[in-house]
C-alpha positions in Angstrom: -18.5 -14.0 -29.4 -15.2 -15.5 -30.0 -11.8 -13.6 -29.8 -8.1 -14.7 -31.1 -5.2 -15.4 -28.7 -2.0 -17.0 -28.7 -1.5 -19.1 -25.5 2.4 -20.7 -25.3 1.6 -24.7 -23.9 5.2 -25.8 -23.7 8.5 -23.9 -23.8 9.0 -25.3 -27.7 5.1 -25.1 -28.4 2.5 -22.5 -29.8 -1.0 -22.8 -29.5 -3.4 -20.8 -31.0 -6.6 -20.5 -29.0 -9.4 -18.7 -29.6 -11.9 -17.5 -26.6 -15.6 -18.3 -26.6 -17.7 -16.5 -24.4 -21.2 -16.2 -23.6 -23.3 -13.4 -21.2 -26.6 -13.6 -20.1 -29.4 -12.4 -17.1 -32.6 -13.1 -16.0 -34.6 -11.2 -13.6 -36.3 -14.5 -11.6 -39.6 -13.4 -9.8 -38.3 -10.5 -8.2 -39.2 -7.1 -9.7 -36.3 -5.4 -10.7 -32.8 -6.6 -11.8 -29.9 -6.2 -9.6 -27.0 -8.3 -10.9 -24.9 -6.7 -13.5 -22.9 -8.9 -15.8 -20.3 -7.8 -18.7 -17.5 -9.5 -20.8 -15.1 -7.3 -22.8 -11.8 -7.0 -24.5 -9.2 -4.4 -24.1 -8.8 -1.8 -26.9 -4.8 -2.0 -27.6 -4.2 -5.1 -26.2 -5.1 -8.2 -27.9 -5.7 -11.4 -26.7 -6.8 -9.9 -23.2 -10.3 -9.7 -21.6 -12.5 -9.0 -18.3 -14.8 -10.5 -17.3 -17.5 -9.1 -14.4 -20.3 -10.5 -12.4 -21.6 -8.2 -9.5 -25.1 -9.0 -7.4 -26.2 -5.8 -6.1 -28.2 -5.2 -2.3 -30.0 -2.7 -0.4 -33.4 -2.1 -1.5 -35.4 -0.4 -4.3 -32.8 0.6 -6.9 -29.6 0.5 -4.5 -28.7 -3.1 -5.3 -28.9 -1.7 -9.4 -26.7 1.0 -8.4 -23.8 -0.6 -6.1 -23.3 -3.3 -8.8 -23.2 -0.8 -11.5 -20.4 1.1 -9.9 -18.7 -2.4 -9.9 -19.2 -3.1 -13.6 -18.0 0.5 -14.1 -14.8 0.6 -12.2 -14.0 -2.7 -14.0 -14.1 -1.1 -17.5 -12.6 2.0 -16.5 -9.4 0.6 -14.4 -9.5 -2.1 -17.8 -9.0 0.4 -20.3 -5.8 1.7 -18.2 -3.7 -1.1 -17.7 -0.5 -1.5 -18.7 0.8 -4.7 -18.0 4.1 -3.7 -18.0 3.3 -1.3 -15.6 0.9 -3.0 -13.3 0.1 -6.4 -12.3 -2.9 -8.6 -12.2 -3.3 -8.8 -9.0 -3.0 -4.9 -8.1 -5.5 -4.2 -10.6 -8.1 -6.7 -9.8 -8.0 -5.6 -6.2 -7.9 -2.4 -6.9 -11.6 -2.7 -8.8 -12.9 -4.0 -5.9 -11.4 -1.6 -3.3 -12.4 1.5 -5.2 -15.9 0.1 -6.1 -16.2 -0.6 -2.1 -15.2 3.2 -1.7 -17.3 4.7 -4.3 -20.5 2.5 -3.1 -19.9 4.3 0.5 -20.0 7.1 -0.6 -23.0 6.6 -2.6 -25.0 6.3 1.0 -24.3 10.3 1.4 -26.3 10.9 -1.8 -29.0 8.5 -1.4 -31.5 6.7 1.1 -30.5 3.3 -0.2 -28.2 1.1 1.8 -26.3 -0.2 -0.9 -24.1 -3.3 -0.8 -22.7 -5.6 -3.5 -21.0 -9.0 -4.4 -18.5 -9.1 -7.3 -16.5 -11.7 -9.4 -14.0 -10.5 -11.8 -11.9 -12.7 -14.2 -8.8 -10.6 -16.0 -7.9 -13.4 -19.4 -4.2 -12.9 -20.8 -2.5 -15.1 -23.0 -1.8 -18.4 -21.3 -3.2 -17.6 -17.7 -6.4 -16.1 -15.6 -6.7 -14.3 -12.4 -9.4 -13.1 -10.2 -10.4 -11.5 -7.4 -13.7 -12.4 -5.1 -15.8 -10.9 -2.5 -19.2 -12.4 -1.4 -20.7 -15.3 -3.0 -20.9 -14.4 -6.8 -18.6 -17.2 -7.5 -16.3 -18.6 -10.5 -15.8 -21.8 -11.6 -13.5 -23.3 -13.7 -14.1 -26.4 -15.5 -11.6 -28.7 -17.4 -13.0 -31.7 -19.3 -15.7 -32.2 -17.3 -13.9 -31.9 -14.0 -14.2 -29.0 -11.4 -10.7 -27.8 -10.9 -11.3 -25.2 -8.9 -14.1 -22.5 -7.3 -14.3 -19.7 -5.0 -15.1 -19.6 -1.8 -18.3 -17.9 -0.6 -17.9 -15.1 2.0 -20.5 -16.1 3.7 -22.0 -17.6 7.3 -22.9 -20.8 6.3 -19.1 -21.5 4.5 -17.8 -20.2 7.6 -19.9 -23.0 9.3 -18.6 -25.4 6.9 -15.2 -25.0 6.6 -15.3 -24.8 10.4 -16.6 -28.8 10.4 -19.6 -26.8 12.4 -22.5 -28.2 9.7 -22.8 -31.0 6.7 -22.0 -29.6 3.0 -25.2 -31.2 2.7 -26.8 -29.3 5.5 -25.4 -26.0 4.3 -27.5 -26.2 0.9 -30.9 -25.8 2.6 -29.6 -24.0 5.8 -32.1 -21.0 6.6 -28.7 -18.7 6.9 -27.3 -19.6 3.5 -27.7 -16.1 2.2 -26.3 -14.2 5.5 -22.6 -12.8 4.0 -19.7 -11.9 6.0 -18.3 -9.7 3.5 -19.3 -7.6 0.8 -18.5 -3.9 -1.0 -20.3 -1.3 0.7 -20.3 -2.5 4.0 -18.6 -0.6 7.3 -16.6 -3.4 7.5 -13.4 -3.6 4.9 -14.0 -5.7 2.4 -12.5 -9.4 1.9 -10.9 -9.5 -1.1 -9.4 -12.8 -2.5 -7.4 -13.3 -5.3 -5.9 -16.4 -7.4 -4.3 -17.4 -10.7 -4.1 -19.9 -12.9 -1.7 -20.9 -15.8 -0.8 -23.4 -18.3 -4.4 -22.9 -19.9 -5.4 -25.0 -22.4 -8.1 -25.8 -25.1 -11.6 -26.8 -23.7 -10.6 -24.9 -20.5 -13.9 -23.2 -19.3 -15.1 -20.2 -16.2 -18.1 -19.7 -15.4 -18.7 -16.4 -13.6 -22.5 -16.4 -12.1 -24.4 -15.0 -9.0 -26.3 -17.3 -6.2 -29.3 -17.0 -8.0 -27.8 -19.6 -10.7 -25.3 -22.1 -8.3 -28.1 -21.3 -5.2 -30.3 -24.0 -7.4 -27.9 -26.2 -9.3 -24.9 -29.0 -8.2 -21.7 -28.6 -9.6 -21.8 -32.0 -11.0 -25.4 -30.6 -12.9 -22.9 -27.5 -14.3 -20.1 -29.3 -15.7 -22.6 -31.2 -17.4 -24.3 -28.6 -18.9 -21.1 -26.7 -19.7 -19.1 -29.6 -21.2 -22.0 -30.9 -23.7 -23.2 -27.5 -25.3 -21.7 -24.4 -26.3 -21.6 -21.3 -24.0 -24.2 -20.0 -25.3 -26.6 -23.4 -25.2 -25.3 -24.0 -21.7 -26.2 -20.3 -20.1 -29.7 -20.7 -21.7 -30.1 -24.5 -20.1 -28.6 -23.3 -16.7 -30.9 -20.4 -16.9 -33.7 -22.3 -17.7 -32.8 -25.2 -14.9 -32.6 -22.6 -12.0 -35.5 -21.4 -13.0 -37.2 -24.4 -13.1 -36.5 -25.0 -9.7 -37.5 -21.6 -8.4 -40.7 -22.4 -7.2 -41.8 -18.5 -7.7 -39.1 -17.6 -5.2 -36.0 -17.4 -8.0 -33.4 -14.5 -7.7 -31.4 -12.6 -10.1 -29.2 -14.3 -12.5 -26.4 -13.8 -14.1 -23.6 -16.2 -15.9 -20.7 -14.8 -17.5 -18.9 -17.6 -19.9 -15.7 -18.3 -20.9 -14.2 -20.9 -23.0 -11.1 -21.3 -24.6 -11.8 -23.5 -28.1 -8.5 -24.6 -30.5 -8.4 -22.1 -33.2 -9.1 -23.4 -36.6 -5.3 -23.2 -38.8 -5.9 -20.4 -41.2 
């Protein structure tokens, strides 16, 4: 899918960009889908889109449900902002914090436990921001390079960041799914946001749950990223996770997008 955008590179300088994006899922070898993952645009304001990844917990169906409320709150709270009005930040929070709310509440109506993770990437012209909580993760990518990538909410990047284990040692550590944070919990959510201007073409974000990175290097996902197109890449990172599954492969769920140098018309 690509979409039209004007991004300004320089004070004296127009660029026109257009976005490349890419969706996709796959179930793994569990028995039901969890993860939700969406990309859209705004309706009266162009050059602007969401992106959403959200990896759902807490049993048969309550996983599905907390990460639908997620995707949900996204497009509504989407469809209302008014940049002039709002900022970013406030609304990217504000998904999160009202999908943690609305997930609590959904324990009064059913016997699931449900919890979930959530990535969410707001696109305007010349910048990005995003908000984080759990270990669905974004990365972004710029000629082949990681710039930059969440950090995980979770027991094992606690341990790390602390100097307490090796980043080696953390990728097969039998806590690395344990989270300290996530939407739904008693506990209020962590929520961290960041930003990122001066965009330019080639720039790329990749938006996925643990059941794609759990398997794969980042070195392995710029590669895959800078050689192919978005689509190509989410069906070879796919199909590399899976490969590496060894029956036990989670949910997964990539959300791409790319900004590609408009052709002159």
């Amino acid at each position: 899918m690509m979409r039209d955008l004007q991004i300004c590179v320089s004070p004296n300088t127009l660029m026109a960009l257009s976005v490349e994006t890419c969706v996709a899922r796959h179930t793994g070898d569990r028995t039901e889908q969890q993860d939700r993952v969406g990309i859209f645009g705004h309706a009266s304001l162009p050059g602007m889109l969401m992106a959403v990844v959200a990896d759902g917990m807490g049993g048969h169906t309550g996983g599905a449900m907390a990460a639908e409320q997620v995707l949900l709150k996204a497009k509504q709270n989407f469809e209302m902002f008014a940049p002039r009005e709002e900022s970013a930040e406030k609304l990217l929070r504000g998904i999160l914090t009202e999908s943690h709310l609305v997930i609590k509440l959904t324990r009064f109506t059913s016997e699931q436990d449900p919890h979930s993770t959530a990535v969410v990437l707001l696109l305007q012209p010349g910048r990005v921001d995003w908000v984080h909580c759990g270990d669905s993760r974004l990365y972004h990518f710029r000629e082949g390079r990681l710039i930059k990538r969440t950090v995980d909410h979770s027991l094992v990047e606690e341990l790390s960041r602390k100097g307490m284990i090796s980043a080696a040692a953390a990728l097969s550590h039998p806590q690395r799914n344990v989270l300290v944070s996530c939407l739904g919990a008693e506990r209020e959510p962590r929520i961290e946001y960041a930003t990122q201007a001066g965009l330019v073409a080639g720039d790329t974000f990749l938006l996925c749950s643990d059941g794609l990175w759990g398997d794969l290097g980042e070195d392995e996902i710029a590669e895959h990223l800078a050689n192919r197109t978005a689509r190509e890449a989410a069906q070879a990172l796919i199909s590399l996770a899976r490969s590496r599954s060894d029956g036990y492969g989670d949910n997964i769920s990539v959300a791409i997008v790319r900004l590609v140098e408009a052709p002159p018309r």
